[in-house]
C-alpha positions in Angstrom: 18.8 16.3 3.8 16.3 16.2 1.4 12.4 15.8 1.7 12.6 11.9 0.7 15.4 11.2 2.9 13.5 12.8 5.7 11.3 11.1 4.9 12.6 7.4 5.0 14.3 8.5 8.3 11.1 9.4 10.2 9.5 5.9 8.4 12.2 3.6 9.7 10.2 2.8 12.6 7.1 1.8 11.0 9.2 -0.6 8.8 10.6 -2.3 12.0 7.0 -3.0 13.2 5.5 -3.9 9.8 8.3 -6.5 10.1 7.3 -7.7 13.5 3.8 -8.2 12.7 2.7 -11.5 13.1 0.5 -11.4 9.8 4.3 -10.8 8.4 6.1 -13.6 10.5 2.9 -15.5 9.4 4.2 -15.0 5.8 6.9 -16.6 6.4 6.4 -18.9 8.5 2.9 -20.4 7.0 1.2 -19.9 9.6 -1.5 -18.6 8.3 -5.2 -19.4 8.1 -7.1 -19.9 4.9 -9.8 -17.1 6.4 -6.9 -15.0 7.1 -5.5 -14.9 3.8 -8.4 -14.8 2.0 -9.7 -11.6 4.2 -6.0 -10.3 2.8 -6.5 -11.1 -0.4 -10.2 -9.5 -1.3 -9.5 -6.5 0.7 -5.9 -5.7 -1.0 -7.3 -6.6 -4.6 -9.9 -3.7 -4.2 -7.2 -1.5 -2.5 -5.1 -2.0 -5.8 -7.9 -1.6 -7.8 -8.4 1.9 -5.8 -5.1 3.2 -6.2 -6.0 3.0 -10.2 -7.5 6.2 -9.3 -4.6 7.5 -7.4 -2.0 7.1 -10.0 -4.8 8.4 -12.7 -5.0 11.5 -10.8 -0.7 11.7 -10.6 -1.2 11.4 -14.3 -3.5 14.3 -14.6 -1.6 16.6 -12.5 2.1 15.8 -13.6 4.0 19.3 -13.5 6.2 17.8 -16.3 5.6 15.0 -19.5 8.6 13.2 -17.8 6.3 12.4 -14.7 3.1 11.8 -16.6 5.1 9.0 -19.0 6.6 7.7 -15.5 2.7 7.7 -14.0 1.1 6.0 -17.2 4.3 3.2 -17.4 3.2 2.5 -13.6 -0.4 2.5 -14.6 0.3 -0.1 -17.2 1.7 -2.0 -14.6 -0.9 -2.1 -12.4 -3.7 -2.9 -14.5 -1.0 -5.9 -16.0 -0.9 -7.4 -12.3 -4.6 -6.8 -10.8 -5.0 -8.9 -14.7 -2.3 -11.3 -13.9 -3.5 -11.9 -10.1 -6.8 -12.5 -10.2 -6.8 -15.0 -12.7 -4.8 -17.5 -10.1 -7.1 -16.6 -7.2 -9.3 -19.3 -6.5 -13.0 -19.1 -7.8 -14.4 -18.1 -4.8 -12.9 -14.7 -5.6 -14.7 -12.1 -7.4 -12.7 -11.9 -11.0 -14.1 -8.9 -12.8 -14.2 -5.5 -12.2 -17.8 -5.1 -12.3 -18.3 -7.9 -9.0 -15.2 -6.8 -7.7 -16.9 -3.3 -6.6 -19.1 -5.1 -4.7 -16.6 -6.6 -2.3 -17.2 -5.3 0.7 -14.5 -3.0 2.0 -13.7 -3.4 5.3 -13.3 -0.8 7.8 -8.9 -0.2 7.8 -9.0 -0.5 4.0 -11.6 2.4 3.8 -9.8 4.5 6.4 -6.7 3.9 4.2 -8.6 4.7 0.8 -9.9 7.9 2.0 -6.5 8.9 2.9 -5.4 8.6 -0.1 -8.3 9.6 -1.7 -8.1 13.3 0.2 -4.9 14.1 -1.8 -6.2 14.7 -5.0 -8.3 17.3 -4.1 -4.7 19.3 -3.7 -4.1 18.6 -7.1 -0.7 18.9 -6.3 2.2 15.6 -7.2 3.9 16.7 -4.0 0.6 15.8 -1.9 -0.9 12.7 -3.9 2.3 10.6 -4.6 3.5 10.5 -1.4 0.5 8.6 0.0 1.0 6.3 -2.8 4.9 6.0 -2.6 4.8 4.8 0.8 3.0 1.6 0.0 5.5 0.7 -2.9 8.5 1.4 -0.8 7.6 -0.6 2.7 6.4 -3.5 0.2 9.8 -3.4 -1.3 11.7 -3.3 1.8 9.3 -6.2 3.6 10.0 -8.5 0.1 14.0 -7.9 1.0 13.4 -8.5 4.5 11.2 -11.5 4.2 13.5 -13.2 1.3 16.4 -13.3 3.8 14.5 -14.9 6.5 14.4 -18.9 6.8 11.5 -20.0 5.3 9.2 -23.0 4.7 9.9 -25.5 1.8 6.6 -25.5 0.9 5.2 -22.3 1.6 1.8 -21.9 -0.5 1.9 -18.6 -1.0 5.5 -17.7 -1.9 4.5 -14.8 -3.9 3.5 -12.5 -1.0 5.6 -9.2 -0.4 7.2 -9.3 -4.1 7.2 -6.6 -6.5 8.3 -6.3 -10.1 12.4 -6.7 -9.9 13.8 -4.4 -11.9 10.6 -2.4 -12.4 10.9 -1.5 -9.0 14.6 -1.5 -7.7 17.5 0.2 -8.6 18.5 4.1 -9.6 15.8 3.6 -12.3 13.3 1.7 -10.5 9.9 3.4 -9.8 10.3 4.4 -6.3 13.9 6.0 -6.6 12.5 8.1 -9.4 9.1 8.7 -6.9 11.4 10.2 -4.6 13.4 12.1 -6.8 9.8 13.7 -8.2 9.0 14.4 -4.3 12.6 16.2 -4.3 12.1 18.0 -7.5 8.8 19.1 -6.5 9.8 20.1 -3.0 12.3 22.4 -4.1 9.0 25.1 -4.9 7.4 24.1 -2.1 6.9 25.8 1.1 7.9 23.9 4.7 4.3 23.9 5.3 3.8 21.7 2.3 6.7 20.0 3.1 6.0 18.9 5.9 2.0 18.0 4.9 4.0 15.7 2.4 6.0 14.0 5.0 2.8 13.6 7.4 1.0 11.6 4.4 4.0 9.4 3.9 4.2 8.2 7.3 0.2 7.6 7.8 0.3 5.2 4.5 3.4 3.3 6.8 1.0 3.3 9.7 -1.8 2.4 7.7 -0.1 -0.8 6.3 1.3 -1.9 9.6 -3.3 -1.5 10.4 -4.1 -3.5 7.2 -1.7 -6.3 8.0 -3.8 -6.1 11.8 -7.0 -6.3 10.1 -6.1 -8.8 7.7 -4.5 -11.4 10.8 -7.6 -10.3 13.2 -10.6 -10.5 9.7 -11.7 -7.3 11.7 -14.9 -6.0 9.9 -17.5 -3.3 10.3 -19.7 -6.0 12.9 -16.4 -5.6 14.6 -16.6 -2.5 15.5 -20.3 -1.9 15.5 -20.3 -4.6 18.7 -17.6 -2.8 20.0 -19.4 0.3 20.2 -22.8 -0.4 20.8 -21.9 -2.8 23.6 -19.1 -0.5 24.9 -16.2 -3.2 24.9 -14.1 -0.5 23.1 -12.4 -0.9 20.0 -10.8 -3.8 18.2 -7.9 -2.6 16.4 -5.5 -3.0 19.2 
């Protein structure tokens, strides 16, 4: 087996409770409050924005031009759709970069950031893109999941869970060839490293099934500073 089908057989799990979560079944249900989705929206925006940095630093440490021309076509990408979705976000949204920075980051998003963010200090593609990879994939698999479930006529906001078609999918979509770099860059490393790659992988899936919680509860940092200076415990659960 290799390291990205271990990988996807240790994640199943936290696919089949991303799918359960009611912030999920909200998506296709429209249940969902404006508060809710808004709270969704300016938190994942500035997590996108973030992983700008993430697939700059996959860039700078490709072991091969074949990855770095891979990273920079995804890069492309990504700056093409924060572009493309923040100019149909309502005005109360920030819609620059500069204002954007100042949206404050809520306590799950900066947990997930700086997860992400501690794998460029390894300077290694086998470290960094799996904390990235996981994201792309459980999106993927949510969009097929949601698009065969029964859902609303007029849903308002149809887009959710949907990435790039063909950019995406496929033998030559991004995250096949994602795991084949994993896989080609496994085959030098030791279990140890291994197994620190798989570890990343499945705390991104946890950490998305959290963001979705955060995003259906608005939890916040006044959240958890109540919670802990009153000693009501914590609000995640």
């Amino acid at each position: 087996m290799s390291l990205s089908q271990d990988m996807l057989f240790e994640a199943e799990p936290y696919l089949v409770a991303n799918e359960k979560h009611p912030f999920v079944r909200g998506i296709i249900h429209a249940t969902l409050t404006p508060e809710q989705l808004q709270y969704y929206d300016e938190q994942d925006i500035a997590f996108e924005y973030n992983e700008v940095g993430i697939i700059n630093a996959l860039i700078d440490n490709s072991t091969t031009t074949e990855q770095a021309l891979l990273f920079h076509k995804r890069q492309n990408l990504q700056l093409t759709m924060l572009r493309d979705w923040l100019h149909r976000e309502p005005e109360s949204m920030p819609h620059n970069w500069e204002t954007l920075k100042q949206t404050p980051i809520q306590p799950i998003n900066q947990l997930y950031r700086q997860h992400m963010a501690a794998t460029i200090q390894t300077h290694s593609v086998l470290q960094i893109l799996p904390s990235f990879a996981a994201g792309e994939w459980m999106y993927i698999e949510l969009g097929k999941f949601v698009s065969k479930q029964a859902r609303v006529e007029k849903e308002p906001f149809q887009s959710f869970l949907t990435m790039g078609g063909d950019d995406f999918l496929g033998p030559n979509g991004f995250i096949q060839q994602f795991f084949n770099i994993i896989d080609y860059e496994a085959k030098s490393a030791t279990p140890r490293e291994q197994e620190q790659a798989k570890q990343t992988f499945l705390k991104s899936c946890l950490l998305e099934w959290y963001f979705w919680d955060a995003a259906y509860k608005q939890i916040n940092w006044d959240d958890w500073q109540n919670a802990a200076l009153n000693g009501k415990g914590g609000p995640l659960l």
